[in-house]
C-alpha positions in Angstrom: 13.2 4.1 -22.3 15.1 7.2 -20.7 17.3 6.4 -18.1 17.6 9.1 -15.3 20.9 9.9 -13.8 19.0 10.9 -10.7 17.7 7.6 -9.9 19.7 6.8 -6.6 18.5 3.2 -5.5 15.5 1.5 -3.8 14.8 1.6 -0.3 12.6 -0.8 1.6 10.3 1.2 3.5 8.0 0.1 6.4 5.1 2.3 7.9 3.2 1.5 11.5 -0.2 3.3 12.0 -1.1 4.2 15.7 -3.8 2.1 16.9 -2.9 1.7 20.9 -3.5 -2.4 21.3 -3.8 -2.9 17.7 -0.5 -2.2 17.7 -0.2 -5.9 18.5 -1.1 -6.8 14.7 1.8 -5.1 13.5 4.5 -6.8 15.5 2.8 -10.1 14.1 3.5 -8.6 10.8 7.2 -7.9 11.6 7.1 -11.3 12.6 6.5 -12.4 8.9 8.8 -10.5 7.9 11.8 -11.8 9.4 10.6 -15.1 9.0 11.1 -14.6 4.8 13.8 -12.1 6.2 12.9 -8.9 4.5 14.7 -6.3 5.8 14.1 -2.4 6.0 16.3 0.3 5.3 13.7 2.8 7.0 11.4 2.0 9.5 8.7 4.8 10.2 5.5 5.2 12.8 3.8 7.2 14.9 2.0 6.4 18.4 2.2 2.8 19.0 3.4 1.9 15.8 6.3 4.6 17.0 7.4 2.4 19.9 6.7 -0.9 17.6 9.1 0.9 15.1 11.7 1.8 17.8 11.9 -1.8 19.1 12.5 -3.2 15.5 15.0 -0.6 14.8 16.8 -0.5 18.0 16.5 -4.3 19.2 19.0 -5.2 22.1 19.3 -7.8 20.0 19.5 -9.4 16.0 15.8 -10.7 17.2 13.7 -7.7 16.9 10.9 -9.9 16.5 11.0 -12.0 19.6 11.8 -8.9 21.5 8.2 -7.5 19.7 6.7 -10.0 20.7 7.9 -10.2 23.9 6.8 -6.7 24.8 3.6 -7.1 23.6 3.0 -10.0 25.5 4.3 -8.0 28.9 1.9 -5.5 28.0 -1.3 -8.1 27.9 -0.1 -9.6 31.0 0.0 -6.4 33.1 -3.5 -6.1 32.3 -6.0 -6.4 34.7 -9.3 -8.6 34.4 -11.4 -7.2 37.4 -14.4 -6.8 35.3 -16.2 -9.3 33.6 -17.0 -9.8 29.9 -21.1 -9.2 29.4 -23.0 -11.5 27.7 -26.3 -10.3 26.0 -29.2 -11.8 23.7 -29.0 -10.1 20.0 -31.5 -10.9 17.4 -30.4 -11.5 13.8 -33.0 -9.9 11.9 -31.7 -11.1 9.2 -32.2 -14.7 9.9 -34.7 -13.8 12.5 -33.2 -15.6 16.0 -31.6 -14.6 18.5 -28.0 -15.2 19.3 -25.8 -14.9 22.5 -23.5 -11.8 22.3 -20.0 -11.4 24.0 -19.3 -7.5 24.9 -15.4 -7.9 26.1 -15.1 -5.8 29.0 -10.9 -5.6 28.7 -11.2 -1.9 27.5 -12.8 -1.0 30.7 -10.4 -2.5 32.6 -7.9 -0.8 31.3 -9.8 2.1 31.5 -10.4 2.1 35.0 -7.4 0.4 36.5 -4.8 0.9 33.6 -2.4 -1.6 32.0 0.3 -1.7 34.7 3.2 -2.4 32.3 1.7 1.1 30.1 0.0 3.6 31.8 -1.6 3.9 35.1 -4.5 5.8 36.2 -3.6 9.3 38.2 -5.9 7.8 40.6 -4.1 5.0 41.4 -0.4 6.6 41.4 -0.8 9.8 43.9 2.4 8.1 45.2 4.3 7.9 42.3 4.6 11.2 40.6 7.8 11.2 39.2 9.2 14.7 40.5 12.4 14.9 37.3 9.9 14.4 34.4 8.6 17.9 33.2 5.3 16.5 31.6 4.3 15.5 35.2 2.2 18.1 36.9 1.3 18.0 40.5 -0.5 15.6 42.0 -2.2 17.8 45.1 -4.3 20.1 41.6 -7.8 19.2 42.3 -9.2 17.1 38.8 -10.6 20.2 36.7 -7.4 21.4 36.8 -5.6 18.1 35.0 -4.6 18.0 31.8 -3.7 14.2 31.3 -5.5 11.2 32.9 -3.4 8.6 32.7 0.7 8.5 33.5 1.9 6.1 30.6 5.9 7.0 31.8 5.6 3.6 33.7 6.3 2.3 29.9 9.7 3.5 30.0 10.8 0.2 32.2 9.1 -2.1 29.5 10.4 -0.6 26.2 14.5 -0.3 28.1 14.1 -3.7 28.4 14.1 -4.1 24.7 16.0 -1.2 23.1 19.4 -0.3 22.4 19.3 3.9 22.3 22.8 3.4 21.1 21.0 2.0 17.8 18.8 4.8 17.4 21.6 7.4 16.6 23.4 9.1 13.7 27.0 7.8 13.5 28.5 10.1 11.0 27.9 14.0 10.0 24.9 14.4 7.9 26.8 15.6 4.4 24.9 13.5 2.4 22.3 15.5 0.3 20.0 12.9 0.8 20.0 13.6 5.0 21.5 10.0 5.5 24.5 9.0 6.1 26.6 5.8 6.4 24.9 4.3 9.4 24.7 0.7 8.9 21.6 0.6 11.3 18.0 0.4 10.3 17.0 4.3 9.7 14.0 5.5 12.4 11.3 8.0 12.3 8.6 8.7 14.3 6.3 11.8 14.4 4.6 13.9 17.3 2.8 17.3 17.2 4.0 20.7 18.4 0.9 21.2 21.0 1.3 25.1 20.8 2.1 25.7 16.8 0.7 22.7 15.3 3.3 21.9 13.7 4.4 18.5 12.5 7.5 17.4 14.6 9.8 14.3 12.9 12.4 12.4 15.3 14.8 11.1 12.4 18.0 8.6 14.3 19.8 9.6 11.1 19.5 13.2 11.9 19.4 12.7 16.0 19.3 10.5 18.6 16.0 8.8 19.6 15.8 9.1 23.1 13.0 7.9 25.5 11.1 11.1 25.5 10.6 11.3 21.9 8.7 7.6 22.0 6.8 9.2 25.2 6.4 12.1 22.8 4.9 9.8 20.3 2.6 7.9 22.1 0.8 11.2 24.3 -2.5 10.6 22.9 -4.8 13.5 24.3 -8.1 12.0 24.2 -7.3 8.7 25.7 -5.8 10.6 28.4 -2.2 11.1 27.9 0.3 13.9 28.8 2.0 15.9 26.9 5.9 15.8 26.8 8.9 18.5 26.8 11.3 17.3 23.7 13.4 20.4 23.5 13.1 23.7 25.4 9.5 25.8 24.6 8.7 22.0 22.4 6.2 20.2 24.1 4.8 17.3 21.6 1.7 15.4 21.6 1.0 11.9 19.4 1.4 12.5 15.5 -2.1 10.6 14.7 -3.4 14.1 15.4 -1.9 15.2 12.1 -1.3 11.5 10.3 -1.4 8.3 11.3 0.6 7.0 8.1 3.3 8.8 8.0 4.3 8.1 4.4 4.9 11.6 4.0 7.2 12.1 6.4 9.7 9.6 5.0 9.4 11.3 1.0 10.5 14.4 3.0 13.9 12.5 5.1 14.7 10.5 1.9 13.7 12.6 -0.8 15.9 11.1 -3.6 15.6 7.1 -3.3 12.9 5.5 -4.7 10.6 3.8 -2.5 8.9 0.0 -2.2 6.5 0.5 1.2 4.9 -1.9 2.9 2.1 0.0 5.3 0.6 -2.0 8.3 -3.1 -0.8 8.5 -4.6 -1.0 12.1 -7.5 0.8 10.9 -8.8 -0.5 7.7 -9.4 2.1 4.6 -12.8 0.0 3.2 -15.2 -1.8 4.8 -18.1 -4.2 3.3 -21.0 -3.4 4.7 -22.9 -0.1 6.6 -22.5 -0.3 10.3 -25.9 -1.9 12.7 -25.5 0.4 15.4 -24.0 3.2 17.1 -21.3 1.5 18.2 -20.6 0.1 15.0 -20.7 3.4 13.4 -18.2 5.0 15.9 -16.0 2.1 15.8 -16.2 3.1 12.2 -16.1 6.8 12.4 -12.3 6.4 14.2 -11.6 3.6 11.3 -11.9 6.9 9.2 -10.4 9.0 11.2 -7.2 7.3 11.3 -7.2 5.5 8.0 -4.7 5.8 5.4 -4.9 9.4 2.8 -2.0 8.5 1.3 -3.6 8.3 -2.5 -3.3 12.2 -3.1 0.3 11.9 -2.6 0.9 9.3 -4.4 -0.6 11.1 -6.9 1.1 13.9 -6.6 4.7 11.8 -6.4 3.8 10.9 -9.8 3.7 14.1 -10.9 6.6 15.4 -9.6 8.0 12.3 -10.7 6.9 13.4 -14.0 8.6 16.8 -14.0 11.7 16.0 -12.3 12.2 13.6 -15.5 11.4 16.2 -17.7 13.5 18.4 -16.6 16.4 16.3 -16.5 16.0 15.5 -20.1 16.0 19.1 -21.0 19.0 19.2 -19.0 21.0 16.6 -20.6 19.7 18.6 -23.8 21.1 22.2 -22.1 24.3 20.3 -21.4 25.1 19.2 -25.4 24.1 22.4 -26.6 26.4 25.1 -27.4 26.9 27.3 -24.2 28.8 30.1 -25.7 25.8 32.0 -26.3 23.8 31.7 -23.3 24.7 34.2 -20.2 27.3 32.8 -17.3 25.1 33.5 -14.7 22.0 32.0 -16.4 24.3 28.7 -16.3 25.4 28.7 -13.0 21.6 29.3 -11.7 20.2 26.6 -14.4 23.3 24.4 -12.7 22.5 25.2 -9.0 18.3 24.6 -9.6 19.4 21.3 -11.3 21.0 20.2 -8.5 19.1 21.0 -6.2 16.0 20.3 -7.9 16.7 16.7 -9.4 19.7 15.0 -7.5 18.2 16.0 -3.9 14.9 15.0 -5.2 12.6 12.8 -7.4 11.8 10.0 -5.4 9.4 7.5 -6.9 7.1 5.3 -4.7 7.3 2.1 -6.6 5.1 -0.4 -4.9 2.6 0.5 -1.8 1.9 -2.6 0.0 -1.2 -3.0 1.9 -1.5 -5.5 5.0 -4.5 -4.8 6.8 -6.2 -6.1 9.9 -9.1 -7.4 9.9 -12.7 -6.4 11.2 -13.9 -8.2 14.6 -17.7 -9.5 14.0 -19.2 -6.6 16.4 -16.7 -4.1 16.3 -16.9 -1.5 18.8 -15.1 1.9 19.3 -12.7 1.1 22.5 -11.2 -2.3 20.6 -8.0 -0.4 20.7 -8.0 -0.3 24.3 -8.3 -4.4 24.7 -5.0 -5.4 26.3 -6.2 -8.9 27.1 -3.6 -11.8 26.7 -6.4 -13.6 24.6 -6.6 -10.2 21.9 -3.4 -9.3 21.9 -2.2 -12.9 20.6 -4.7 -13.2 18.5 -4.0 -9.8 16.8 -0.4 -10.9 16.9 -1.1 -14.2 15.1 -3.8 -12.5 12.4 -1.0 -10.1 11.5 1.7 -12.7 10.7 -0.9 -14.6 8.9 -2.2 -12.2 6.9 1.7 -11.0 6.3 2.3 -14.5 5.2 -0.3 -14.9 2.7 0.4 -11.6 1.2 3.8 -12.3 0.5 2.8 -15.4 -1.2 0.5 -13.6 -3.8 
């Protein structure tokens, strides 16, 4: 077997989908985690799983977990339980009875009134405009003139409670070719979306520091509402689910060198067993789609680069015992330069991709990621350190 020289290491990688509350499965992950105390040298989400990421990485504490978990449980418990679940009859036509059906109505509630400790809606908060934040427009514009529904900087008080910035920042110049550097900290990145290019935008706390508009950045969901925020001067930044909700690639791209074992929390599972009953199921299953995983094309295609980054580096060990005499100076130099560049800044294999994946409610429905119930969020909190648990025992 062929050693290759540019072979750096192995980097522990964890990835957070988006989700909103199903967010709350992932801390119970993280939970696992530290409980067989696996550690992460990069830490990478987007959305929700961007903040989750951020208070892992940045804990004001060595308990990232129990500060997790503590701000998911300050989330539920802002959360307002005005209206009442439904109850309906539903006949099994399978088994041909009919069986009492729970409809939770915690997604309207939030909704309507907002999740105090997250977002509120603009038409409870005419009062409380904040008048220094640029993604806050006036509150006298009549509604077809809005752009956002729901003010989520309210969040900033829960997530200061929990994060260090400090933590969240290079410590040293970026010379290294691999753009890291000797911060001892767990490495963060989150993604957002340039809203008038497009473009893919990637808050790295080994290139910059994290501050709290890039997690307001990452979390500015249009379609549930959400504003869009200023993170640099002409950059304003919407949530990176519009482009991925797995940002896998994102990390190849920071860390292009180190081979890769990644673990990948899934809020919104990749297969299903059986065809949806209804509409709702088939929305809730249209957004399971939507924001699923596509990483298996570039794994596929980080085998093959794989592949030719090893080839090439064989031909260049060959280059390198050959007689040089003969072959032009400058044809050296360049092969020399490309070989650098090429195969010691690059080449990064993705060893292992872990899969821990939440599971499917009985009667899913399309605003599940909007339940911010105490009762949900504990129970997604406990599925997803169970189902980390048992994973890590296979």
């Amino acid at each position: 077997m062929i050693n290759h020289k540019h072979e750096t290491g192995v980097e522990n990688v964890l990835v957070l989908q988006g989700g909103g509350s199903l967010g709350a499965f992932a801390c119970g992950v993280f939970k696992a985690f530290a409980k067989e105390n696996i550690k992460f040298d990069i830490i990478a989400g987007t959305s929700i799983g961007g903040i989750n990421g951020a208070i892992a990485a940045g804990s004001i504490n060595d308990k990232p977990e129990k500060n997790l978990e503590r701000f998911w449980l300050d989330l539920a418990r802002s959360s307002y339980n005005i209206i009442p679940d439904i109850f309906t009859f539903d006949f099994d036509y399978h088994n041909y009875r009919a069986k009492l059906k729970r409809s939770p109505a915690a997604s309207l509630n939030a909704a309507f009134f907002g999740v105090p400790s997250f977002f509120v809606p603009r038409w409870f908060n005419f009062n409380n405009s904040n008048p220094k934040s640029s993604q806050m427009q006036d509150y006298v514009q009549p509604p077809w003139k809005w752009t956002y529904i729901y003010d989520n900087s309210v969040i900033t008080k829960t997530i200061e409670k929990y994060i260090d910035f400090k933590r969240l920042s290079p410590q040293t110049e970026q010379n290294n070719p691999n753009g890291g550097n000797s911060n001892s900290n767990t490495r963060l990145i989150i993604t957002a979306v340039d809203v008038l290019t497009a473009e893919p935008l990637i808050f790295d706390s080994y290139k910059r520091h994290i501050e709290m508009k890039h997690l307001l950045a990452t979390i500015g969901y249009p379609q549930y509402g959400f504003p869009w925020v200023e993170v640099g001067e002409g950059t304003f930044a919407w949530d990176g689910s519009l482009l991925s909700n797995t940002p896998i690639r994102e990390v190849m791209v920071a860390s292009p060198s180190k081979n890769k074992n990644i673990f990948v929390v899934e809020n919104y599972p990749t297969k299903i067993e059986k065809l949806p009953a209804n509409m709702s199921e088939v929305m809730s299953r249209a957004k399971d789609i939507m924001f699923s995983d596509k990483t298996q094309s570039l794994v596929k295609m980080s085998r093959l680069i794989t592949r030719h980054v090893n080839l090439i580096e064989t031909l260049y060990d060959v280059f390198q015992e050959s007689d040089q005499s003969k072959i032009d100076k400058d044809k050296i130099d360049y092969i020399n330069k490309e070989h650098s560049t090429l195969v010691e800044k690059h080449g990064a294999k993705i060893l292992k991709l872990h899969r821990i994946t939440r599971n499917i409610p009985e009667t899913p429905y399309p605003l599940q990621n909007a339940d911010f119930s105490v009762e949900t969020i504990k129970e997604l909190i406990k599925q997803g350190e169970t189902k980390a648990l048992d994973y890590l025992k296979q």
